[in-house]
C-alpha positions in Angstrom: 51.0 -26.7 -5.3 50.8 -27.6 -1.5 51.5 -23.3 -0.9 48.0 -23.2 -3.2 46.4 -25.6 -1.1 47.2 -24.3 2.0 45.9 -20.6 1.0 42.9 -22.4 -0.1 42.6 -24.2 3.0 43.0 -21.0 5.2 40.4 -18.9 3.1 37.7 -21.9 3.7 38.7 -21.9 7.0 38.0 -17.8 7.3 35.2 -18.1 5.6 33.6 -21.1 7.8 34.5 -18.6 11.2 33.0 -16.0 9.5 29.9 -17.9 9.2 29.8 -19.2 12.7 30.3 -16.0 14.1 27.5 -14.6 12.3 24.7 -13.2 15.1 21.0 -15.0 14.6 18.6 -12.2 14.2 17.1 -10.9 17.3 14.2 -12.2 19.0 10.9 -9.8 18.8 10.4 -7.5 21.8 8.4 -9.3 24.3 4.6 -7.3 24.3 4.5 -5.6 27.4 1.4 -6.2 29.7 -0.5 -2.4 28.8 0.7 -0.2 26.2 -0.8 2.3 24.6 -0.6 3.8 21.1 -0.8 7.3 19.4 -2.9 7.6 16.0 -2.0 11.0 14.3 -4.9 11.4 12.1 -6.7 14.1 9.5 -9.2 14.7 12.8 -6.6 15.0 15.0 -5.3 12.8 17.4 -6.5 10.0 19.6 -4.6 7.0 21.9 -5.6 3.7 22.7 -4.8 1.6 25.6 -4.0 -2.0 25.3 -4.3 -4.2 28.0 -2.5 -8.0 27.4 -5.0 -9.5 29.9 -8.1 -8.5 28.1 -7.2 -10.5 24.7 -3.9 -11.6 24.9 -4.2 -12.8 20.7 -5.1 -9.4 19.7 -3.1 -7.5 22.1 -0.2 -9.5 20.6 -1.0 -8.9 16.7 -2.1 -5.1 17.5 1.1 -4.6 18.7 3.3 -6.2 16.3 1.4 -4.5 13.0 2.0 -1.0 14.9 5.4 -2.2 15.3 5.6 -2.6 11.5 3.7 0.8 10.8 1.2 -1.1 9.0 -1.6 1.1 9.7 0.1 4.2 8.5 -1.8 5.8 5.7 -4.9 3.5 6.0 -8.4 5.2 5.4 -11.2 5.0 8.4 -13.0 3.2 5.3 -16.2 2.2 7.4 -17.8 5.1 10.5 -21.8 4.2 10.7 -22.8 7.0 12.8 -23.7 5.6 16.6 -22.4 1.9 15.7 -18.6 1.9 15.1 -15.5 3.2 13.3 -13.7 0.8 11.5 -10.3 0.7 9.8 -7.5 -1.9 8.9 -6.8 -2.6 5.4 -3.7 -1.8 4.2 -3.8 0.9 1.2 -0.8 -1.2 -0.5 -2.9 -4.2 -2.2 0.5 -6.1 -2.2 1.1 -5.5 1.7 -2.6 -6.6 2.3 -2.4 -9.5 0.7 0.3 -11.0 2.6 -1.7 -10.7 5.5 -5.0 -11.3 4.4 -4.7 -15.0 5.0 -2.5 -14.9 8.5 -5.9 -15.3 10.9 -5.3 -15.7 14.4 -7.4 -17.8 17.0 -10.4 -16.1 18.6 -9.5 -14.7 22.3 -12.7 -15.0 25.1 -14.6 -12.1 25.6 -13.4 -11.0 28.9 -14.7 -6.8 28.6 -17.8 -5.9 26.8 -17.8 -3.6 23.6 -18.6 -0.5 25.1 -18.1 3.4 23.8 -14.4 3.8 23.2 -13.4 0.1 23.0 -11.1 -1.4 20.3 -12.0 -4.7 19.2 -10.4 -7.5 16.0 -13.0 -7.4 13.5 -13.6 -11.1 12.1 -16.2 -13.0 9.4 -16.4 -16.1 11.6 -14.8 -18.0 14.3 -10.9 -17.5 14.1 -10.9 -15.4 10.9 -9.2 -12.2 12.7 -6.3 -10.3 10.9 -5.6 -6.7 10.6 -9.0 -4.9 10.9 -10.2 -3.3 14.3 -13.2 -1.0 15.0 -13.9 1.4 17.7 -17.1 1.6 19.3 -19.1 5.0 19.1 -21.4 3.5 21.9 -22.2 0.5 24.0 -22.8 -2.5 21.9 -23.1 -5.1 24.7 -24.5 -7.1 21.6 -21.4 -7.8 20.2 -20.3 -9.5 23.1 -21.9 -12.9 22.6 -21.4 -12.7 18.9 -17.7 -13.8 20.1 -16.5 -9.8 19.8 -13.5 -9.8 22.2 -12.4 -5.9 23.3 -8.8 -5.4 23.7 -8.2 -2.0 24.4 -9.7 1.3 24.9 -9.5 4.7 23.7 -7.7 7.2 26.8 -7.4 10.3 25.3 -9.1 12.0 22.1 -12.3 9.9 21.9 -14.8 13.0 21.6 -12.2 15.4 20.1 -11.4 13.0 17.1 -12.9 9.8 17.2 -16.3 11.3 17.2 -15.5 13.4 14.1 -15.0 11.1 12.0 -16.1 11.4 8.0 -19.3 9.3 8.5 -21.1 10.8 5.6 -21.2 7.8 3.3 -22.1 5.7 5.9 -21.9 1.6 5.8 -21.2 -0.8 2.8 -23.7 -1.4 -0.1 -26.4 -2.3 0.7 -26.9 -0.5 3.5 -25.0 2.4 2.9 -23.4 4.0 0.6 -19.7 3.5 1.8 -16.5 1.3 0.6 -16.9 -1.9 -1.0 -14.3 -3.9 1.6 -13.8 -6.2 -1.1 -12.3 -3.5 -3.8 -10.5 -1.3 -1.0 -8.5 -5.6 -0.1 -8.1 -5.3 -4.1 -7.4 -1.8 -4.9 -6.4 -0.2 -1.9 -6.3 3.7 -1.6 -6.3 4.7 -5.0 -9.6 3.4 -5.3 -10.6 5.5 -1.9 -9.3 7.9 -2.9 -11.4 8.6 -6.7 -14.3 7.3 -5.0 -14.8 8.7 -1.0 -12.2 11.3 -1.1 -13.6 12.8 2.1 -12.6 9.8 3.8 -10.6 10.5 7.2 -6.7 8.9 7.2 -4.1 7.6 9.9 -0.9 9.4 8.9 0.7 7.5 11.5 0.5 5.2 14.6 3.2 4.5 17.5 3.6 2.8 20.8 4.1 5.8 23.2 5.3 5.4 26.7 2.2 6.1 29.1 
C-alpha cells in the first residue's frame, strides 16, 4: 500500500511542476508610435499611416483589430460621394457582436478631418468601436463635433480610395445605401443580395514603412 501511495504522491507532485512550469500567455505587442497599414481591396490598393500621438485611443484599437484581421472581407458599406468612405462592420454577425458593445473613450481632436484622413466613427460621446471613415475632402466640420483623426492615407488615395462603389450613396433616408442596423444583424449575406456592387477589403496588414 505505502509503494501505491508513494507513485501517487510522485504523479501529483509531476503534475503540480508541470503546472508551475506552465508559461503565462504573452503580453500584446506594444503599438509602436507610427505604423502604417496595407488595405488590398476590389479597387486596388491603398495604405494608411497611423500616428500614436494624434489619438493615442484609436491608434491603439486600429491596431489591435488589424492585428486580429478583423477587417478582412468587410464591405465599404457607406461612400457619399465628396463626404466620406466608411467601413467597419464585421460581415460575421457573431464576430460583430462581440464587439459591438467594447466602446472606447473619446481621444481630443488634435488634427482636423481633412481629404485622406482616417477617423473612429461614433453615435455620441465615448461610443467608438470598430467603424472608421476616410475623408474624400476637407470636413473641418467634423472637428468640433468631437471627430478625432488618427491617421492618414500615404499611398493609393486617388488611385483607389477615390473609386470607390458610391452609386447607392448614404443610408435611408438620404440615400439609397445599407441599413447599418441590418448589415450589425445580417452581415454580408445581406450586402451581398442587396448592394452587390459594393467594393470589399480582402485583406489589411501592418507593413513596415
Amino acid at each position: 500500500m505505502r509503494s501505491i501511495g508513494l507513485l501517487l504522491l510522485t504523479a501529483l507532485g509531476l503534475t503540480l511542476a508541470g503546472c508551475g512550469n506552465s508559461k503565462p500567455p504573452a503580453p500584446p505587442v506594444p503599438v509602436p508610435d507610427t505604423y502604417r497599414v496595407k488595405f488590398d481591396t476590389t479597387r486596388g490598393a491603398f495604405v494608411v499611416e497611423v500616428t500614436k500621438a494624434w489619438a493615442p485611443e484609436g491608434a491603439e484599437r486600429f491596431y489591435r483589430l488589424v492585428e486580429k484581421q478583423f477587417y478582412d472581407g468587410q464591405r465599404f458599406f457607406r461612400v457619399v460621394r465628396n463626404f466620406v468612405v466608411q467601413f467597419g462592420i464585421n460581415g460575421d454577425p457573431a464576430v460583430e457582436a462581440r464587439w459591438r458593445n467594447l466602446t472606447m473613450r473619446d481621444d481630443p481632436v488634435t488634427q482636423s478631418n481633412k481629404r485622406g484622413t482616417i477617423t473612429f466613427a461614433k453615435a455620441g460621446p465615448d461610443t467608438r468601436t470598430t467603424q472608421v471613415f476616410i475623408n474624400l475632402k476637407d470636413n473641418e466640420r467634423l472637428d468640433a463635433a468631437g471627430f478625432a483623426p488618427f491617421g492618414q492615407v500615404v499611398e493609393g488615395m486617388e488611385l483607389a480610395v477615390d473609386h470607390l462603389w458610391d452609386s447607392y450613396g448614404d443610408a435611408p433616408p438620404r440615400g439609397y445605401g445599407p441599413d447599418q442596423n441590418l448589415v450589425e444583424t445580417l452581415g454580408n449575406a445581406y450586402l451581398d443580395t442587396k448592394f452587390p456592387h459594393l467594393d470589399t477589403i480582402r485583406r489589411a496588414r501592418i507593413v513596415k514603412p
